[in-house]
C-alpha positions as protocol buffer text, in pm:
chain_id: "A"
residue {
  index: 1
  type: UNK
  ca { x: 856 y: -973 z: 433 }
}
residue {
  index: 2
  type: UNK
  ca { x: 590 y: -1051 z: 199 }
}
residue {
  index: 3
  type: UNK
  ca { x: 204 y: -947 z: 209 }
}
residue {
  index: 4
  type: UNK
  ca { x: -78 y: -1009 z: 15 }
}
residue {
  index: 5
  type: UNK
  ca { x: -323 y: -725 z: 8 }
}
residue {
  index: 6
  type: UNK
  ca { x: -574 y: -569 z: -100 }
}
residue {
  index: 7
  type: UNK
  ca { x: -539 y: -375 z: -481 }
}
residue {
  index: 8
  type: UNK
  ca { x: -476 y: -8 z: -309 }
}
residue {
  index: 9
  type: UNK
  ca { x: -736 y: 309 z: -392 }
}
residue {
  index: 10
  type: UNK
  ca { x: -580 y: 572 z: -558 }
}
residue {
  index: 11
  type: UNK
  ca { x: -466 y: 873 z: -365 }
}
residue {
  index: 12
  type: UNK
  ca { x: -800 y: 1089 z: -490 }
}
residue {
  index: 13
  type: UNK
  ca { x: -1025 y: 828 z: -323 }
}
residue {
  index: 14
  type: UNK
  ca { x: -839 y: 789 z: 24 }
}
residue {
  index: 15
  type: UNK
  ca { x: -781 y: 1174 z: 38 }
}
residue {
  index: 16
  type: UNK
  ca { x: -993 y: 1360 z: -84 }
}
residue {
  index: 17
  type: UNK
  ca { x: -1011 y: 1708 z: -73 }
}
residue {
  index: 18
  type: UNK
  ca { x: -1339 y: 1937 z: 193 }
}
residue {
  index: 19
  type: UNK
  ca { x: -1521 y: 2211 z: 49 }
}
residue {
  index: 20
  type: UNK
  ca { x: -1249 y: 2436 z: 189 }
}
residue {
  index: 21
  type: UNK
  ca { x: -980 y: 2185 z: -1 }
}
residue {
  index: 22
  type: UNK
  ca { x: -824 y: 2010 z: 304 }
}
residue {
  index: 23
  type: UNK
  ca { x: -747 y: 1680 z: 271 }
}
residue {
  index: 24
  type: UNK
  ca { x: -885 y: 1426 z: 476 }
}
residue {
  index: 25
  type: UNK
  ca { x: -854 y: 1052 z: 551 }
}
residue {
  index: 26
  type: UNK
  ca { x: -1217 y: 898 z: 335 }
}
residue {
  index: 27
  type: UNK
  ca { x: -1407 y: 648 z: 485 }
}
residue {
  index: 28
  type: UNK
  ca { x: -1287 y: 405 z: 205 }
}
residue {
  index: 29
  type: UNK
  ca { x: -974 y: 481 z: 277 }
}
residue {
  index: 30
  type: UNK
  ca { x: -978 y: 417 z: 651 }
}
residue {
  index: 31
  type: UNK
  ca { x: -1170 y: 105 z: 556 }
}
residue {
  index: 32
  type: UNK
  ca { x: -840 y: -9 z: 319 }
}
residue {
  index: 33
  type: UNK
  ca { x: -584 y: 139 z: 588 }
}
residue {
  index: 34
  type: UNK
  ca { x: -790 y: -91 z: 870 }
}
residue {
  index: 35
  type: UNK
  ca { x: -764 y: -392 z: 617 }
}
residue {
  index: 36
  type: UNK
  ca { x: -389 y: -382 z: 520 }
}
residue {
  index: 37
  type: UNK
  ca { x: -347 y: -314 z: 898 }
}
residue {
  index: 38
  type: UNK
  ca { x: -535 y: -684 z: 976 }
}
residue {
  index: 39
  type: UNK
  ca { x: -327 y: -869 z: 743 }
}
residue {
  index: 40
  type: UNK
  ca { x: -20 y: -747 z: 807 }
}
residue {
  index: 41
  type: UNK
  ca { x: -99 y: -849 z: 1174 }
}
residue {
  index: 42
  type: UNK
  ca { x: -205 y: -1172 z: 1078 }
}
residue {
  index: 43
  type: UNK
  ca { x: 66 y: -1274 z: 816 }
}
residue {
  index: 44
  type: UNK
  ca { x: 319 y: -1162 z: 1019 }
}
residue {
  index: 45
  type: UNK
  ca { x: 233 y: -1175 z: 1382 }
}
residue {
  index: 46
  type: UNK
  ca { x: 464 y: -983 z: 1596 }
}
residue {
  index: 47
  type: UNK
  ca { x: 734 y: -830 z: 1450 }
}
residue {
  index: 48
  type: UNK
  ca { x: 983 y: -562 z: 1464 }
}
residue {
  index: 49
  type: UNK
  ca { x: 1007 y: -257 z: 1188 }
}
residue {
  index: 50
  type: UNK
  ca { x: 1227 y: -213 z: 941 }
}
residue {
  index: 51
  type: UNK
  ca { x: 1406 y: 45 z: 1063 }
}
residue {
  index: 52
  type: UNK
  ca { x: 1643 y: 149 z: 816 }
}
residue {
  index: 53
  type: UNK
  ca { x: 1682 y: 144 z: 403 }
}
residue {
  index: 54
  type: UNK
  ca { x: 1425 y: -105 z: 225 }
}
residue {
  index: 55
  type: UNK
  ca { x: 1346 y: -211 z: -117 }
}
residue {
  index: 56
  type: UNK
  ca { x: 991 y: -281 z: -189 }
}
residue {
  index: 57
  type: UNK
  ca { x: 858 y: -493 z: -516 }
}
residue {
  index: 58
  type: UNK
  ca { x: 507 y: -417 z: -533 }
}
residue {
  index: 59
  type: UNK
  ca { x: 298 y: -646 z: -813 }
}
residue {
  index: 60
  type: UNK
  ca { x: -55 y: -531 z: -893 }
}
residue {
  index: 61
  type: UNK
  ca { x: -335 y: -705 z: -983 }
}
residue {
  index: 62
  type: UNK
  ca { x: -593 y: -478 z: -1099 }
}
residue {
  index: 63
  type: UNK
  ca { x: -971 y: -574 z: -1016 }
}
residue {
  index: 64
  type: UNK
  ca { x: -1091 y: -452 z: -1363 }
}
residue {
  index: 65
  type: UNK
  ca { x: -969 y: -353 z: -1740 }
}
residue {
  index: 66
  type: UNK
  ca { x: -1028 y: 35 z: -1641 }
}
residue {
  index: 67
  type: UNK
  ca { x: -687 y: 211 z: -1716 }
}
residue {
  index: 68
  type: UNK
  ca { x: -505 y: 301 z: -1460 }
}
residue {
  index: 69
  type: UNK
  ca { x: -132 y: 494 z: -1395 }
}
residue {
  index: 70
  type: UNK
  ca { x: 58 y: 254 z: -1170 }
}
residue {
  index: 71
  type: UNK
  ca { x: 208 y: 550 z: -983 }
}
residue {
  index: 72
  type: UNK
  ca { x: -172 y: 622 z: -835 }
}
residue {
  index: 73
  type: UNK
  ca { x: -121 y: 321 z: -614 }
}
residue {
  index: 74
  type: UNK
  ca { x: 162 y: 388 z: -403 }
}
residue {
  index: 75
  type: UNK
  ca { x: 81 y: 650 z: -162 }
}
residue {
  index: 76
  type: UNK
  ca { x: -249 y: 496 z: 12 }
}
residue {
  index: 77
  type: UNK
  ca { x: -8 y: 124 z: 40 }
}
residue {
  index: 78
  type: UNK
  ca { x: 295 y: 295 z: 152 }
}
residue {
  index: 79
  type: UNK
  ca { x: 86 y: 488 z: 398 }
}
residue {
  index: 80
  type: UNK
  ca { x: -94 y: 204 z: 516 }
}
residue {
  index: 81
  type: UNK
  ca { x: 198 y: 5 z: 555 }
}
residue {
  index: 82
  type: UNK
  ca { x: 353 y: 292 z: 780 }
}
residue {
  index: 83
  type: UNK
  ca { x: 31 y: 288 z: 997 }
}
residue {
  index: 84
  type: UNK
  ca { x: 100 y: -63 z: 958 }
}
residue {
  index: 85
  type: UNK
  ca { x: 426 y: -10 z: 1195 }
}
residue {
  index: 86
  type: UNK
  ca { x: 549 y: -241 z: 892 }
}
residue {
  index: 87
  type: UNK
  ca { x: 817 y: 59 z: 846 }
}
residue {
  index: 88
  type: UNK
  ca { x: 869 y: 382 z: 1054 }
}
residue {
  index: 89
  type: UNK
  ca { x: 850 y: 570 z: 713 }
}
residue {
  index: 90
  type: UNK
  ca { x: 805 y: 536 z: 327 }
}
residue {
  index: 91
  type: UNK
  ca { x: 1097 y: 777 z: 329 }
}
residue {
  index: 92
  type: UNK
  ca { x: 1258 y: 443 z: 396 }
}
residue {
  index: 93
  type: UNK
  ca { x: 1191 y: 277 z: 31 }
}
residue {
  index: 94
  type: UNK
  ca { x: 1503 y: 325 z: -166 }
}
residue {
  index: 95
  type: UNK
  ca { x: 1443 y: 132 z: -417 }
}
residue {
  index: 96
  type: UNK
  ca { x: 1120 y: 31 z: -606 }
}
residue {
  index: 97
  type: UNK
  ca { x: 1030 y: -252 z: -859 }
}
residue {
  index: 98
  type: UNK
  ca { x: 633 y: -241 z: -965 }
}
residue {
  index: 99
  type: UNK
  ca { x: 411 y: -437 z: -1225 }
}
residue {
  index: 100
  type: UNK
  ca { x: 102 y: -349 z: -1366 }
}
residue {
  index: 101
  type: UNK
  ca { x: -33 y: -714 z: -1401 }
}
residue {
  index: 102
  type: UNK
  ca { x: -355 y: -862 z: -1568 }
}
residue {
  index: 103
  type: UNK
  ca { x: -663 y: -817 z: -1408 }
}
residue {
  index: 104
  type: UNK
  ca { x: -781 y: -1099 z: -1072 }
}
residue {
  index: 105
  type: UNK
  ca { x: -1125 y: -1107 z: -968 }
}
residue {
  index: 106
  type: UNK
  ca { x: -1156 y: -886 z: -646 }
}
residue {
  index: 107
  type: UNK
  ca { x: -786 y: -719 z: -732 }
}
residue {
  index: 108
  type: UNK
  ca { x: -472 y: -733 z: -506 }
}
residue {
  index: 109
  type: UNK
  ca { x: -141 y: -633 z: -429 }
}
residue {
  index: 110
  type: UNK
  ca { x: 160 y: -840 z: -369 }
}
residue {
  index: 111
  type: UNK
  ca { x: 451 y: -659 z: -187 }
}
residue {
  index: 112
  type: UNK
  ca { x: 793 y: -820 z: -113 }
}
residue {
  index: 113
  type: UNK
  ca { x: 1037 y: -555 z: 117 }
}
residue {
  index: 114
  type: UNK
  ca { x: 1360 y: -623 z: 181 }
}
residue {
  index: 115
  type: UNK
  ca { x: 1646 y: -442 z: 402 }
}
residue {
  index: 116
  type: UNK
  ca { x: 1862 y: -323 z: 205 }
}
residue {
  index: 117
  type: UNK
  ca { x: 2255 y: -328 z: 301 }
}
């Protein structure tokens, strides 16, 4: 399966923590959830999950020069993709290739999963 989305928030910005320090699904991150959610749908049409061990390559194309850690990125896609039904879990990713790549107007996210055997 491959998808073309959109670059992911970090984890800070789609949960951030109440006054009290719960975390909570943001508004920006329901928005990028929602989006991953329509494109999944309409790249793939009806599917089935993976349902057990995957690899993921995920290539990143930031939407600016700010510095970023690449590991920031992975829980709000992986999450997203699991709301996604794309998988029934990220506990399913056993393996993982990522790229920090140059900057694209807008950003995005390129992810390629594969069973795994």
């Amino acid at each position: 399966m491959r998808l073309e989305l959109p670059f992911p928030p970090t984890a800070n910005t789609m949960f951030p923590s109440n006054k009290s320090g719960r975390r909570f699904l943001s508004a920006r991150g329901k928005a990028y959830r929602d989006e991953v959610y329509r494109r999944v749908l309409e790249g793939q049409g009806i599917f089935k999950p993976f349902t057990g061990p995957v690899s993921a390559l995920v290539e990143l194309y930031p939407p600016d020069k700010r510095k970023r850690d690449i590991d920031n990125s992975f829980k709000a896609l992986f999450d997203s993709l699991t709301y996604s039904s794309v998988w029934m879990d990220d506990d399913q990713v056993k393996e993982l290739h990522a790229r920090m790549l140059p900057k694209v107007k807008g950003g995005k996210c390129i992810v390629v999963i594969s069973r795994m055997d």
